[in-house]
C-alpha positions as CSV (number, residue, x, y, z in Angstrom):
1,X,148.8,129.5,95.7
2,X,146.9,132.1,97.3
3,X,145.8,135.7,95.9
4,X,146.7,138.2,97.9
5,X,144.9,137.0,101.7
6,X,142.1,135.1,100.2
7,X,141.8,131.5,99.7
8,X,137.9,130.8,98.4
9,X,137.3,129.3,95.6
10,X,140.5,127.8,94.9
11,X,141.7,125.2,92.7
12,X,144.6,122.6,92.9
13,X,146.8,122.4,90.8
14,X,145.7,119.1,89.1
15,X,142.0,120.7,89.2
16,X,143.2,123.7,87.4
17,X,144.8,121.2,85.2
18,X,141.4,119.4,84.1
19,X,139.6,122.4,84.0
20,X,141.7,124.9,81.5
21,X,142.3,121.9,79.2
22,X,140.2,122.5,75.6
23,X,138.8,118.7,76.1
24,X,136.7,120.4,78.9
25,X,135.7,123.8,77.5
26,X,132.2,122.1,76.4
27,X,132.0,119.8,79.1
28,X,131.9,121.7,81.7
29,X,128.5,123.1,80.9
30,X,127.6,120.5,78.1
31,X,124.7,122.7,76.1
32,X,124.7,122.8,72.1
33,X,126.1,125.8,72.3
34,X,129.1,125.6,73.8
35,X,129.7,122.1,72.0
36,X,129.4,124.5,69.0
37,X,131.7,127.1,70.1
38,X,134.4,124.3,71.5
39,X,134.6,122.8,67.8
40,X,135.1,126.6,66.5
41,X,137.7,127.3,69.5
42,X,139.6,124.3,69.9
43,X,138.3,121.9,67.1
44,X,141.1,119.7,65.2
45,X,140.9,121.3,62.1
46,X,142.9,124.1,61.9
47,X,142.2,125.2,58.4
48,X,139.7,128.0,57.9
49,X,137.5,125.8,55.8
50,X,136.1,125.0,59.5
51,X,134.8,128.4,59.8
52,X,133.1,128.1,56.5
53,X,131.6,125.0,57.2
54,X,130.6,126.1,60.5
55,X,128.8,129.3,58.8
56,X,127.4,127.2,56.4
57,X,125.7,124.9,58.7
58,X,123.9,127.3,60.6
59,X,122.2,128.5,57.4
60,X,121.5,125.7,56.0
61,X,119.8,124.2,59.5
62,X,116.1,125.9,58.2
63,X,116.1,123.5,55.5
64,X,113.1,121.6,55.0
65,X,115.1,118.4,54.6
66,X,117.5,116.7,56.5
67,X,119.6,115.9,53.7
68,X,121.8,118.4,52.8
69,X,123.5,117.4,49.4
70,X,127.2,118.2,48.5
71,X,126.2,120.8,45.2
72,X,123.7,122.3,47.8
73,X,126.1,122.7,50.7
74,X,128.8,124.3,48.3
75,X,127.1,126.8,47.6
76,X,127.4,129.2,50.8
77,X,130.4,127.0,51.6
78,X,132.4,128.5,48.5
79,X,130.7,132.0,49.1
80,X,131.9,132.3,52.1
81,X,135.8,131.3,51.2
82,X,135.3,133.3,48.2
83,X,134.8,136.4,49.7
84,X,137.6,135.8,52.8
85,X,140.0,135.1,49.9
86,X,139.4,138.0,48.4
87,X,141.1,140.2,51.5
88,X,143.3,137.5,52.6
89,X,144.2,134.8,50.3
90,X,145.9,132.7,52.6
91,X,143.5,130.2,54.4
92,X,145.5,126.8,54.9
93,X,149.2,126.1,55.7
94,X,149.3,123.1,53.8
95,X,149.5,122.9,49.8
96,X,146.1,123.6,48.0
97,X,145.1,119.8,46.8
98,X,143.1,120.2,43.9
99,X,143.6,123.9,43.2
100,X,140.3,124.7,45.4
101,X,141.6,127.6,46.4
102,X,143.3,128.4,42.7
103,X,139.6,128.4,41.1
104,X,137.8,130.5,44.2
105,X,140.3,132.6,43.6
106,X,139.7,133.1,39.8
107,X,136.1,133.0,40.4
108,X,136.8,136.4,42.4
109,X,139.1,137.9,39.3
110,X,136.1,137.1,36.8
111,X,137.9,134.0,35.3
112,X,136.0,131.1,36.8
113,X,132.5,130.8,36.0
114,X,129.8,129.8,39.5
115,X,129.1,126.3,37.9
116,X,133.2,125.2,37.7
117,X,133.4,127.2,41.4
118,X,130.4,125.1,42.4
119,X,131.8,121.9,40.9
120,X,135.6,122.4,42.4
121,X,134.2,122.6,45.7
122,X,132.2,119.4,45.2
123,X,135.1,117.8,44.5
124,X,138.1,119.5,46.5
125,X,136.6,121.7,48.8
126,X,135.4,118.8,51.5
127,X,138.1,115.9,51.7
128,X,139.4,116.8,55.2
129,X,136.5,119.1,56.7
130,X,133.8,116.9,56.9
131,X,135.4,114.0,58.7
132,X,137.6,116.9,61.5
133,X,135.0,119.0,62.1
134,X,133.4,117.2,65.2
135,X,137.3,116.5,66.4
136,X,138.3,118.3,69.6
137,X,141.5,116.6,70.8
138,X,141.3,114.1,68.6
139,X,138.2,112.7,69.5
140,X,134.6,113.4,68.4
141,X,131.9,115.2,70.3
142,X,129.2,114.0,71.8
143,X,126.7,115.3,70.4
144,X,127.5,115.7,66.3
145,X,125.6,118.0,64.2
146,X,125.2,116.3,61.4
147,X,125.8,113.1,59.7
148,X,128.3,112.4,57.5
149,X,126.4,110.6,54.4
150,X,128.3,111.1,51.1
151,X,129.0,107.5,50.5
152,X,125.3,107.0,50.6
153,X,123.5,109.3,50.3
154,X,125.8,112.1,48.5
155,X,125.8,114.3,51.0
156,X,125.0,115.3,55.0
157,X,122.3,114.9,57.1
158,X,121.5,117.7,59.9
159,X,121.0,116.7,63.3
160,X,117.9,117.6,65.4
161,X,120.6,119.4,67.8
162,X,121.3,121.5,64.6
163,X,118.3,122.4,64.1
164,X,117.7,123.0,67.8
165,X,120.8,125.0,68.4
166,X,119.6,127.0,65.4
167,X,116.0,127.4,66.9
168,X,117.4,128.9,70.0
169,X,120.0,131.0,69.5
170,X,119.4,131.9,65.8
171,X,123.0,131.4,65.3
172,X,123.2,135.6,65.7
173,X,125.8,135.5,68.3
174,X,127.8,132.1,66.9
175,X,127.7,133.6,63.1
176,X,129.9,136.4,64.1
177,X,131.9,134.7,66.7
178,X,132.9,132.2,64.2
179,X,133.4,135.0,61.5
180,X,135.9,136.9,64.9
181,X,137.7,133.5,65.0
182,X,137.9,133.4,61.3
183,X,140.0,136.5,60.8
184,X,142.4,136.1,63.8
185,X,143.8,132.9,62.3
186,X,144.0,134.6,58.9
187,X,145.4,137.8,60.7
188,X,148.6,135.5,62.1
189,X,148.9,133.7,59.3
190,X,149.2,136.6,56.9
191,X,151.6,138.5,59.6
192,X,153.4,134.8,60.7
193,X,152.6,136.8,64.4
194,X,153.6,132.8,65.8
195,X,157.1,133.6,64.6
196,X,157.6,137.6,64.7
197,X,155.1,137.5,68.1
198,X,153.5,140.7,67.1
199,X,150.9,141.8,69.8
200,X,147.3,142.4,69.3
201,X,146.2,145.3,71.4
202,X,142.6,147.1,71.7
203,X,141.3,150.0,70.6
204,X,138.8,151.0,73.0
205,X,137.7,153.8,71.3
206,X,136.3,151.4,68.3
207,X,136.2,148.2,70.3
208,X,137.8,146.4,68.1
209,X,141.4,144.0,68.4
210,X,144.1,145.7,65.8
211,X,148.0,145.1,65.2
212,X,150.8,147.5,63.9
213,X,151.8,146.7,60.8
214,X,154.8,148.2,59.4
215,X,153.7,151.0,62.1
216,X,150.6,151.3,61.0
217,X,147.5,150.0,62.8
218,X,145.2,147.1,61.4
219,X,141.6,146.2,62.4
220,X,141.7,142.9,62.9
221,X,137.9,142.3,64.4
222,X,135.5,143.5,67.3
223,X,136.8,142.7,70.7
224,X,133.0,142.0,71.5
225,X,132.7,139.0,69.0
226,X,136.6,137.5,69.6
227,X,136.0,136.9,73.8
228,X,132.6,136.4,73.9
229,X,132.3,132.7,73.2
230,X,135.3,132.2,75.6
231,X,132.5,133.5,78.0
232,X,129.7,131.7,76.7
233,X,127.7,134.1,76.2
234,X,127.9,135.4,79.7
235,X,128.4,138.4,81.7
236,X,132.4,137.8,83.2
237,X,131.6,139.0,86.6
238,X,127.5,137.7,87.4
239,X,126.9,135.1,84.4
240,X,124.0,137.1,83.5
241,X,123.3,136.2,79.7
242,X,124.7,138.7,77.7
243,X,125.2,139.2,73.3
244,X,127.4,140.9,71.3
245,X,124.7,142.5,69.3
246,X,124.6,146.1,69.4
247,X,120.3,146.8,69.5
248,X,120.1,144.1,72.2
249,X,118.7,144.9,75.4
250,X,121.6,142.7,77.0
251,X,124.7,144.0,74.8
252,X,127.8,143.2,76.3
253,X,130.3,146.0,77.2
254,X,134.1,145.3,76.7
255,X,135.5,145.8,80.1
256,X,138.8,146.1,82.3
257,X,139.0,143.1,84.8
258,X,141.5,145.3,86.5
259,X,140.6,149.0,86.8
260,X,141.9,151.3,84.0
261,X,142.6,153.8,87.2
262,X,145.8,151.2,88.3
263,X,147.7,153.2,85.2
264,X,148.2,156.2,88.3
265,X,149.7,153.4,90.7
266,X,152.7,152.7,88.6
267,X,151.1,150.0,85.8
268,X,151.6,151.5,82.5
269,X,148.6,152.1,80.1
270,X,149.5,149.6,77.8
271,X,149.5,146.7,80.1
272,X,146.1,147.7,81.8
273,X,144.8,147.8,78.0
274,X,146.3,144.3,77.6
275,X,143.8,141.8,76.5
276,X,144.8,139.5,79.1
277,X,142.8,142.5,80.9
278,X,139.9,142.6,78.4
279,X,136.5,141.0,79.7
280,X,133.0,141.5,78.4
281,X,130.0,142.2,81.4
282,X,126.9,143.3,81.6
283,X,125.6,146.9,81.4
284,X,124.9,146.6,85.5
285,X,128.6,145.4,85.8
286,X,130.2,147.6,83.7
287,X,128.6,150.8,84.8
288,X,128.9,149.7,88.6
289,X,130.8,152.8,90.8
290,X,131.4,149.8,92.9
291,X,133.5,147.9,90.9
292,X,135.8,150.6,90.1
293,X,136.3,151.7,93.0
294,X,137.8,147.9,94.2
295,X,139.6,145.3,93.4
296,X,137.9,142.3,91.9
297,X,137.4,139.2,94.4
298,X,140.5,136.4,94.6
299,X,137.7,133.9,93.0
300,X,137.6,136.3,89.5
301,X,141.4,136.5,89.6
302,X,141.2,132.8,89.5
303,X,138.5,132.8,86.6
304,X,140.3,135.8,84.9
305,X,143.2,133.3,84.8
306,X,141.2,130.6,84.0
307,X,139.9,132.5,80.7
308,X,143.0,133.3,79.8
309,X,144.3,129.8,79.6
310,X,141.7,129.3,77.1
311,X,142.7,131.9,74.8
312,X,146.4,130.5,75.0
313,X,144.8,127.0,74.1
314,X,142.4,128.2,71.6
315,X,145.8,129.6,69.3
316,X,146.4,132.2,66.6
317,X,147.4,134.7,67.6
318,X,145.5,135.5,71.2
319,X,148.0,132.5,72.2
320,X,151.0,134.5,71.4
321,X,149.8,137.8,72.6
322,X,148.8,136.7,76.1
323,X,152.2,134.8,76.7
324,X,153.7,138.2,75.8
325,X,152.1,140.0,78.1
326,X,151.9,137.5,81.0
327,X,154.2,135.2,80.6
328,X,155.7,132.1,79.2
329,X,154.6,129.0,81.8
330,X,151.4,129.0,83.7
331,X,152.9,129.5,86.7
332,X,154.9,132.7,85.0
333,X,151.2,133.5,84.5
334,X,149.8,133.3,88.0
335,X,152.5,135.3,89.2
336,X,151.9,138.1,86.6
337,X,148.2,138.3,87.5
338,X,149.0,137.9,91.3
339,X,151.6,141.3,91.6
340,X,148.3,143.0,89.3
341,X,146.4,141.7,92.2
342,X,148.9,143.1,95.1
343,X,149.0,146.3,93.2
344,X,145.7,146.8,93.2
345,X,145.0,145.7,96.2
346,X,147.1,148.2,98.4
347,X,145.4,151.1,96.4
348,X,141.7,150.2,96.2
349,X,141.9,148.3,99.5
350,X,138.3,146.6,99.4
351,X,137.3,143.8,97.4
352,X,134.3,143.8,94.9
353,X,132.1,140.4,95.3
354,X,129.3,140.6,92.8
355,X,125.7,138.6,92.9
356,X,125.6,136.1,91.2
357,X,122.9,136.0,88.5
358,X,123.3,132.8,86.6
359,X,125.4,129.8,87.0
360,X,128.9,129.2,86.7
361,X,129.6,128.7,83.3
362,X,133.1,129.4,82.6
């Protein structure tokens, strides 16, 4: 399959294959931090007690000690479910064993006191999490970030790669990536969007993902946070480093892979705005007349693909809302992406190669 009259960069179709499957996501570039955001991607455990866990662990990784205990790691694990329930109270599919969720959610109406919250969660709040939170594809990472210790110890230990992961990044990106993740599952859950396939678009003006419900329009969360760790942290187009915080001196900018300008060649706004169409890049990228003014390079078409096949992996409800806008089958997909890439190409005629400023990463 060839884009357009260019060939470079090309994968087969087995290749493509290994690359887009979630087992891969972190192995391509193995660091901490992507093993960190594969388990909050693509991790086996579905439930949004991951994400809470996930929080919780980057917290707790200044600890002094090693040893986490289960009455101290309730405590910002409950917080944190306690206050998601309180704006969505679904956060599992499956029956609430123990009535977890039934005493969080009293603790929010005033009739649960933080000791019996506390001690619930001690008791109900961990069975499943602890063991599936290392699981991608069924199998556990490499590189665990803590140890699981209850039997012995009455609680978990934290890794040095915790702490390290921590140490690096500060967890300032990961928190609110997890915390983006965290309300798209509870956003198709609460709308069954798997079943009714109801489309998240972008609001560019706010930069931030929203549905129509009952024609009305719902912030769901900021585009920035939901497709940067699908990026890794990296500019779309160069691979410079990039973040989603706003004061940083490297804050990403929520960009169209395809110009916005393609809407006066026949493609219709809301397809352009698509998210399938949404990347993050730096501010050199972003604000280059260059890229505007041409086409993106067959070998980003291929990555803008590659990208996407990670949101459809990654589930609820980006999975749904690309496959409505793109296509059913991967090869539905391609072809999608590749009469974008004709399009374009007949109207901006030259093709945009950027430098390269990091490595590949994604």
């Amino acid at each position: 399959m060839q884009w357009g009259n260019y060939n470079e960069g090309f994968l087969t179709s087995d290749e493509r294959d290994i690359i887009s499957s979630m087992t891969k996501f972190h192995l391509i570039v193995p660091t901490l931090e992507n093993y960190y955001r594969g388990i909050i991607l693509f991790g086996d455990n579905t439930a949004t007690y991951k994400f809470a866990l996930g929080k919780s662990l980057l917290e707790l990784a200044t600890n002094s000690s090693d040893l986490v205990t289960m009455e101290e790691l309730a405590e910002p694990f409950s917080a944190h479910l306690v206050e998601h329930i309180s704006h969505s109270p679904k956060q599992i599919t499956r029956s609430d064993r123990g009535g977890f969720l039934n005493v969080c959610d009293k603790y929010n109406r005033g009739e649960a006191t933080k000791d019996e919250l506390i001690a619930c969660t001690v008791k109900n709040g961990f069975k499943d999490v602890i063991k599936a939170f290392h699981k991608i594809n069924g199998k556990d990472i490499e590189t665990p970030f803590y140890v699981d210790e209850r039997k012995t110890n009455k609680g978990i230990r934290l890794t040095d790669e915790l702490r390290q992961l921590v140490l690096e990044h500060d967890g300032t990106d990961l928190t609110p990536e997890i915390e983006s993740r965290w309300r798209l599952v509870e956003t198709a859950w609460s709308l069954r969007l798997s079943r009714n396939v109801v489309a998240v678009c972008h609001d560019a003006e706010n930069e931030k993902l929203i549905v129509n419900q009952n024609n009305r329009r719902k912030g769901v969360t900021s585009s920035r946070n939901a497709l940067n760790g699908y990026q890794r942290g990296r500019c779309f187009f160069c691979y410079e480093k990039i973040s989603v915080r706003q004061n940083h001196p490297n804050v990403c900018h929520v960009d169209h892979f395809f110009p916005y300008s393609l809407r006066r060649q026949g493609i219709i706004e809301e397809i352009i705005n698509g998210v399938w169409n949404l990347v993050l890049s730096c501010s050199t990228c972003n604000g280059s007349g260059e890229k505007g003014a041409k086409v993106p390079s067959p070998t980003l078409v291929e990555r803008l693909n590659r990208r996407n096949e990670y949101l459809i992996e990654s589930n609820h409800p980006l999975k749904e809302t690309i496959i409505l806008q793109t296509g059913k089958t991967k090869q539905a997909r391609i072809g999608f992406i590749q009469g974008i890439f004709d399009t374009a190409r007949v109207s901006l005629v030259n093709v945009w190669y950027p430098e390269a400023k990091g490595d590949p990463t994604f």
